[in-house]
Structure formats: structure tokens, C-alpha cells
C-alpha positions as CSV (number, residue, x, y, z in Angstrom):
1,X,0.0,0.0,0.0
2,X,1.3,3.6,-1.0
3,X,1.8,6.5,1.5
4,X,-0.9,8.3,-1.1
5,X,-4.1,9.9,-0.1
6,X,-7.2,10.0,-1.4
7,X,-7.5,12.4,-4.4
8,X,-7.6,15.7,-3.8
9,X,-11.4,16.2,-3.7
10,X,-11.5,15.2,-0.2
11,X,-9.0,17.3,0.4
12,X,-10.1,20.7,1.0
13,X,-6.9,22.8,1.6
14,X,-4.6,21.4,-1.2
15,X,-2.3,23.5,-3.2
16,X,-2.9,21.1,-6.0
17,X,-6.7,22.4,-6.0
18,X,-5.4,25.8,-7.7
19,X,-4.2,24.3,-10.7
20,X,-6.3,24.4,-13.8
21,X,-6.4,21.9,-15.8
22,X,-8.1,22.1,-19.4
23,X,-11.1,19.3,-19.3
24,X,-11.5,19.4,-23.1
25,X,-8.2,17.2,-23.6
26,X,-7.8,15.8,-20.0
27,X,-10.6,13.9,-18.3
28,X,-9.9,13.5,-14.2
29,X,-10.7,10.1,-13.2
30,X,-12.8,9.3,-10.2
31,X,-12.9,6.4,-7.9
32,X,-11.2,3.4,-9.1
33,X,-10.5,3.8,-12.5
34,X,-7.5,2.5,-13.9
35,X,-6.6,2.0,-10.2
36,X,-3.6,0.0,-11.0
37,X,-2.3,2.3,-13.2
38,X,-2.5,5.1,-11.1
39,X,-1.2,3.0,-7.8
40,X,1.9,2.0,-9.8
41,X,2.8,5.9,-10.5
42,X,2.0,6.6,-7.2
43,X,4.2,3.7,-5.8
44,X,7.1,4.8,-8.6
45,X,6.8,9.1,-7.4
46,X,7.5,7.0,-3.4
47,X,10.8,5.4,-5.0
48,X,11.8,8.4,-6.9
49,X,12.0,10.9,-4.7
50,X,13.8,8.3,-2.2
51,X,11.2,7.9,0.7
52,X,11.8,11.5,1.7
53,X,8.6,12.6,0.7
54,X,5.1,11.8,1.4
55,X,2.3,12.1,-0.9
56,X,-0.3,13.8,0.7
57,X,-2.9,14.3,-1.8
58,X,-2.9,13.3,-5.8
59,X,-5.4,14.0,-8.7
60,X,-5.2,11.6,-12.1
61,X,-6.0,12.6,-16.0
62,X,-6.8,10.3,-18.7
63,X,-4.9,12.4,-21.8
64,X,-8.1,11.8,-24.4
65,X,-5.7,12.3,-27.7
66,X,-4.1,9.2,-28.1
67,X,-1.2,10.7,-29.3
68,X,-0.2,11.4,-26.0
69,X,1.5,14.4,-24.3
70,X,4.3,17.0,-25.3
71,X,5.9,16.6,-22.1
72,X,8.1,19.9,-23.1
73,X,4.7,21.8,-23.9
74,X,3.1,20.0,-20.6
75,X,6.1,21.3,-18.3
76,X,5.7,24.7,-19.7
77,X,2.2,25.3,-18.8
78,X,2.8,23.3,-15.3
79,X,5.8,25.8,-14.8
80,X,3.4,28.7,-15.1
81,X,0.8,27.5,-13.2
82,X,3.1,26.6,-10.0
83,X,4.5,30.0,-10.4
84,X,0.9,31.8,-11.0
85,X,-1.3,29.8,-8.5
86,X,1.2,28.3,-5.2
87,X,4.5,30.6,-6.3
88,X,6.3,27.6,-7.5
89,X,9.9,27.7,-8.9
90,X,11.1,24.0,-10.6
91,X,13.5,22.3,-8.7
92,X,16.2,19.8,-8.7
93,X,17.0,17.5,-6.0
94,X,19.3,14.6,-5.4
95,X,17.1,12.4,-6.4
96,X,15.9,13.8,-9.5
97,X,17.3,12.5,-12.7
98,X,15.7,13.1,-16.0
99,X,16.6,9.7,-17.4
100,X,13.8,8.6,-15.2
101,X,10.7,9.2,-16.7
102,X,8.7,12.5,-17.3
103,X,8.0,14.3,-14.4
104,X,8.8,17.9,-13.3
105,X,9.0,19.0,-9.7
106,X,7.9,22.8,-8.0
107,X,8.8,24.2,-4.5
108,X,5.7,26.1,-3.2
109,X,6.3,29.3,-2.0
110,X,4.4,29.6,1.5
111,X,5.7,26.4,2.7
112,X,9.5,24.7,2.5
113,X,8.5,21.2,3.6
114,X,5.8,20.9,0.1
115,X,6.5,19.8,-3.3
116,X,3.9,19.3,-6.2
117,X,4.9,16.8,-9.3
118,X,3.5,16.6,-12.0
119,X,4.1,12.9,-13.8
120,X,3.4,10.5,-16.0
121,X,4.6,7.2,-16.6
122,X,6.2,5.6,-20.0
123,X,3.1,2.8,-19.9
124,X,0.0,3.5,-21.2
125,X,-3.2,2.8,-19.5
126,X,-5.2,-0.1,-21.0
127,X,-7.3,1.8,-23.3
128,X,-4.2,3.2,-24.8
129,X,-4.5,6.7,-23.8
130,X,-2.1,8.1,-21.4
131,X,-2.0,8.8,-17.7
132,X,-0.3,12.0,-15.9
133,X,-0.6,12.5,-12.1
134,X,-0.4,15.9,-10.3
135,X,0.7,15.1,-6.2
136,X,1.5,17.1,-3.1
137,X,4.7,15.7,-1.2
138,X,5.5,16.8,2.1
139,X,8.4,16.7,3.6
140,X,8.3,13.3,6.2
């Protein structure tokens, strides 16, 4: 079982709440869907950023084009809205290595212990479409 928490719906003070994310190309999935799918990210964002880190509240997309993403075009509208919506810069850490899949990682501004990532993994979901995952880490 992951250290991740329910999506963010039931959470009510998340900063991953303030990001917008278009609806027309990305449908949020509820409940279970593609649970296995979205566990294994989960379990792989744990590994990544080495057990320092806690997830503390996630939300999943289904990418409808079955093309996929531009993950240089998806980090460049993520980048602005960590920096218009929490103050967000992109960060490195230790731990971070871009040979290890696509994700991209923001500081948020009011508090030094958060992280939000934004990630997807190189599998597709069974349908074919793509998954990407936006999580809030704290700091353990």
C-alpha cells in the first residue's frame, strides 16, 4: 500500500486544487479507475524521490488524444501554473534525474516542507490513452 491519499477532492486545503487543468483534452478520473495504473505511479513518485517525501494528496488525468503528451509543452504550462497559483519555482534535487521518466517537480512558495509533481509514466493505460498525475509531497 502507498503513503498516497485519497485524491484531492476530499481534500479541501490542497495546493494542487489551484491548478487548472483544461477538461476538453484531459478527463480527471474518479474512484477506481485505472486503479492499478494510477497506484503503480503513485508507488514509482514514493521510490523516486527516495522515501523523503510523502504524498499527501494526488489528482489523475486520462490524456483523451491518443497521441499522447508533449511533455516539453506540458512542463511549460505546469511551470506557469506553479508559479501563478502556489509561487512555485522547478526544482532539482538529489534524487531527480531526467533519465527517469517524465515528471517535473515545483517548490511552493508559503511552505518549504511541500513539493507538487506533475508525472506520467512511460506505460500507457489499457485503453491506450495516457496517464499524468499531479501530487503534493511533504516533507516526512
Amino acid at each position: 500500500m502507498t503513503q498516497a491519499a485519497p485524491d484531492t477532492a476530499a481534500t479541501s486545503a490542497s495546493v494542487i486544487d489551484r491548478i487548472h487543468v483544461d477538461e476538453r483534452n484531459d478527463r480527471p478520473l474518479d474512484g477506481q479507475e485505472f486503479a492499478e495504473s494510477r497506484e503503480a505511479l503513485a508507488q514509482w513518485l514514493i521510490g523516486y524521490t527516495g522515501g523523503e517525501y510523502a504524498i499527501v494528496a494526488s489528482r489523475y488525468f486520462e490524456v483523451r488524444n491518443k497521441s499522447g503528451v508533449n511533455w516539453a509543452f506540458a512542463e511549460t504550462y505546469f511551470d506557469q501554473q506553479a508559479r501563478t497559483h502556489f509561487g512555485g519555482e522547478r526544482e532539482r534535487h538529489a534524487w531527480h534525474s531526467d533519465g527517469i521518466g517524465a515528471s517535473s517537480l515545483y517548490t511552493v512558495a508559503d511552505d518549504p516542507a511541500r513539493r507538487v509533481v506533475v508525472a506520467t509514466p512511460q506505460a500507457r493505460l489499457p485503453n491506450g490513452h495516457m496517464l499524468y498525475g499531479i501530487f503534493e509531497l511533504q516533507r516526512k
